[in-house]
N, C-alpha and C positions, 0 to 999 in steps of 0.2 A: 331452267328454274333454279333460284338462290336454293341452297339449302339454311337450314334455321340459324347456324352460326355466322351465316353471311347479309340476314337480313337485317333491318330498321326496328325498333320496338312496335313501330304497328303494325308489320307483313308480321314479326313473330307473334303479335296478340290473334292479328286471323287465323295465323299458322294452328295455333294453340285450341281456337275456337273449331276449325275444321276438325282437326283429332279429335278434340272432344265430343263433338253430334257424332261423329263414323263410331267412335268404339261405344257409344252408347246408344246407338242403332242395332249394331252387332250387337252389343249385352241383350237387348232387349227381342230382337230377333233368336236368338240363342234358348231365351227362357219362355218365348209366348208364341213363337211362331210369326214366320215373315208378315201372312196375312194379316195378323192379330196385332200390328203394332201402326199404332199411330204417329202424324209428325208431331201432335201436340206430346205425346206421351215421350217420347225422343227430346222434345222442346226441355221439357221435364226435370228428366235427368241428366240433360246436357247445361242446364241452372240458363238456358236461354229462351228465347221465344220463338215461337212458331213461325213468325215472320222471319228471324234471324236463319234458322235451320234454312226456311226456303230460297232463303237469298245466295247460303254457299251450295244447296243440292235439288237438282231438280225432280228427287223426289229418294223417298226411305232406300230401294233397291241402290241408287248409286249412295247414298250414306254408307248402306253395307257396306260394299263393294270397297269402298277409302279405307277405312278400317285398317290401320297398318303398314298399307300401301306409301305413306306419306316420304319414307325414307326411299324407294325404286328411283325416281332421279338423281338421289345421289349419286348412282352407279354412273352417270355421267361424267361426271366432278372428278370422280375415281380414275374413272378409264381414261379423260384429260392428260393425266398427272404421272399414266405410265411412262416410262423411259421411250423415247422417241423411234430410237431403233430397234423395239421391240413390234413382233408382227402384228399387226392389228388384234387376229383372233385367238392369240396367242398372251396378249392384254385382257381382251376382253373374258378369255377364260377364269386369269387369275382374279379378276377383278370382281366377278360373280363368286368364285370358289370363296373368298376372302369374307363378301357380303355374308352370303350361307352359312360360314364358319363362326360371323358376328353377331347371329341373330338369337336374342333372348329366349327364353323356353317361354314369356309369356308372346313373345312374337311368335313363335313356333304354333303356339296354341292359337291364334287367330288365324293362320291363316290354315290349320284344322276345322276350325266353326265357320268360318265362311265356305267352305267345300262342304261341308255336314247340309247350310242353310240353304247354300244352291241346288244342293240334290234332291232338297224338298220342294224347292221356290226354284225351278229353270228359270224364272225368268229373270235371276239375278245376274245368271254368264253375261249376257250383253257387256252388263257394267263392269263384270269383271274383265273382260278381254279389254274393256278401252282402257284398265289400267295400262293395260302391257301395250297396246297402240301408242299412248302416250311417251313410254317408255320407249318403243323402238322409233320414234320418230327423232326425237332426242339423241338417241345413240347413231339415228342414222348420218346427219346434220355432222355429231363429233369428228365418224370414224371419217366420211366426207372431207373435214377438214386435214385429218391426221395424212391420210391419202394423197391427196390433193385432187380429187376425184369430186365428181358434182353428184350431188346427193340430189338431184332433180332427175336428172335423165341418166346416171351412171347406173348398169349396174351392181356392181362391186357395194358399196354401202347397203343399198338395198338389201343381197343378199344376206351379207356379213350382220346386217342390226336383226333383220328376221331371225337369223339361225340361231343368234346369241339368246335373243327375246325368247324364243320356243325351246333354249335349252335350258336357262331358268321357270319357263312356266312350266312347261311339264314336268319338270325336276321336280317341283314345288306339288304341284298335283296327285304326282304318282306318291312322292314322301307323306301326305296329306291322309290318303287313302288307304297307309300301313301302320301300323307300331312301331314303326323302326324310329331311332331315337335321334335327336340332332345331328348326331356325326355322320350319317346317312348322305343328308342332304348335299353336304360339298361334295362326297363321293357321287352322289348322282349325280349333279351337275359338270365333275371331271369326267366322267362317264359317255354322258352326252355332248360335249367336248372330242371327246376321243372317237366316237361316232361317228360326227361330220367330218372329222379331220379324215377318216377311214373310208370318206365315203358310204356312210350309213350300207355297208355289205348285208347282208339278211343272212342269218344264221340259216347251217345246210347240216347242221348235226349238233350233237348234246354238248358237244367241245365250242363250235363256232356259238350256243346259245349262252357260253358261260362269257364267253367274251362280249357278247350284243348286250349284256347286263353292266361290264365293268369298260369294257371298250378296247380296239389297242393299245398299243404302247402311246405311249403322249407324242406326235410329233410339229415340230412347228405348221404354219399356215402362211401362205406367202402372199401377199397384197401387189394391189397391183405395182408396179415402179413409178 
C-alpha cells in the first residue's frame, strides 16, 4: 500500500476521507457509547454522507477499528529501506522501535480509546485484529522478498511477519492498559524483541521475572541463507 506522500491527489482526497469517518467514529464512540452511535451521526461529523461512510466501511465497528491505524503500512516502506545486510528480525525490530518512538501523544491517545471502546464493545476485536492481519500479510510478502524465500509455502516469512505483528500489537495493548507514558512503548516493543530472540524462556524466579519484563541482552536473529 502507497503511503500519503506517494499517492495521486485523488488516493490522497480518499486517503483523507477514510481518516476522517475512522477518527470521528472513535470521537463519537468515545463520548456515547459503541451501541449508541449511528452511520448517519458519524456521516455527520465526518461533513460526509451516509452513503459515502458505507462505501469506505462495512460498518461503524471497522470505522473504529481504522482510527489511527492508517500509518501500520508504512512499517512496510520502512522495513524495505533497511540496509540489506542487516538480519531480517533485527530490521524489523528497529523499525517498529523507531515507529513507537514516532507516535504523537494524540496517537498515543487513540489507540487508549479504542482498547477503552473494545473492552465495552468485544465485538470490535474482530476489526481490530484485521488491522494487524493486514499488516502481517504486507510484511510477510516484504521479508519473503528480502529472504529470497516464498512467502506462500515458506516458512521463515510466516514466522518472522507473525512475531513482529504480535510484538507491536501486544506492545501496544499492554502500554494501552497502564499509565505508563510514551517512552514505555519502544521499550516494550525492544522488550518483546529480545523475548523471541531469547526464545521466549518463562521466568523460574523474581530475577528471571525482571528479565521476561525487559528481555535479554539484544542479540542479532539470523535468516534463512
Amino acid at each position: 500500500m502507497a503511503t500519503p506522500e506517494k499517492m495521486g491527489l485523488r488516493e490522497r482526497k480518499k486517503h483523507l476521507t477514510r481518516e476522517t469517518i475512522a477518527d470521528a467514529a472513535l470521537a463519537l464512540s468515545v463520548e456515547r457509547g459503541l451501541a449508541n452511535v449511528t452511520l448517519d451521526e458519524i456521516a455527520n461529523l465526518a461533513f460526509v454522507s451516509a452513503r459515502t461512510v458505507s462505501n469506505y466501511f462495512s460498518c461503524k465497528e471497522e470505522a473504529v477499528a481504522r482510527a489511527g491505524a492508517h500509518d501500520l503500512l508504512e512499517l512496510v516502506d520502512a522495513f524495505t529501506l533497511r540496509p540489506a545486510d542487516e538480519p531480517p528480525m533485527d530490521a524489523l525490530r528497529q523499525v517498529l522501535i523507531d515507529f513507537a518512538a514516532s507516535l504523537s501523544p494524540e496517537r498515543l491517545r487513540v489507540e487508549r480509546q479504542k482498547l477503552e471502546v473494545e473492552q465495552e464493545y468485544p465485538a470490535l476485536h474482530p476489526y481490530q485484529v484485521a488491522q494487524y492481519d493486514e499488516l502481517e500479510a504486507s510484511l510477510r510478502e516484504a521479508i519473503a522478498a528480502r529472504t529470497h524465500t516464498n512467502g506462500d509455502t515458506d516458512v521463515y516469512p510466516w514466522i518472522a511477519a507473525a512475531a513482529a505483528v504480535s510484538a507491536i500489537s501486544s506492545s501496544i495493548r499492554l502500554w494501552a492498559r497502564t499509565e505508563s507514558g510514551p517512552e514505555a512503548l519502544p521499550e516494550l516493543i525492544g522488550a518483546a524483541f529480545d523475548q523471541i530472540a531469547g526464545g521466549l524462556r518463562p521466568p523460574s524466579s523474581a530475577e528471571d521475572g525482571a528479565h521476561a519484563s525487559h528481555g535479554p541482552p539484544h542479540r542479532s536473529a539470523a535468516a534463512p541463507a
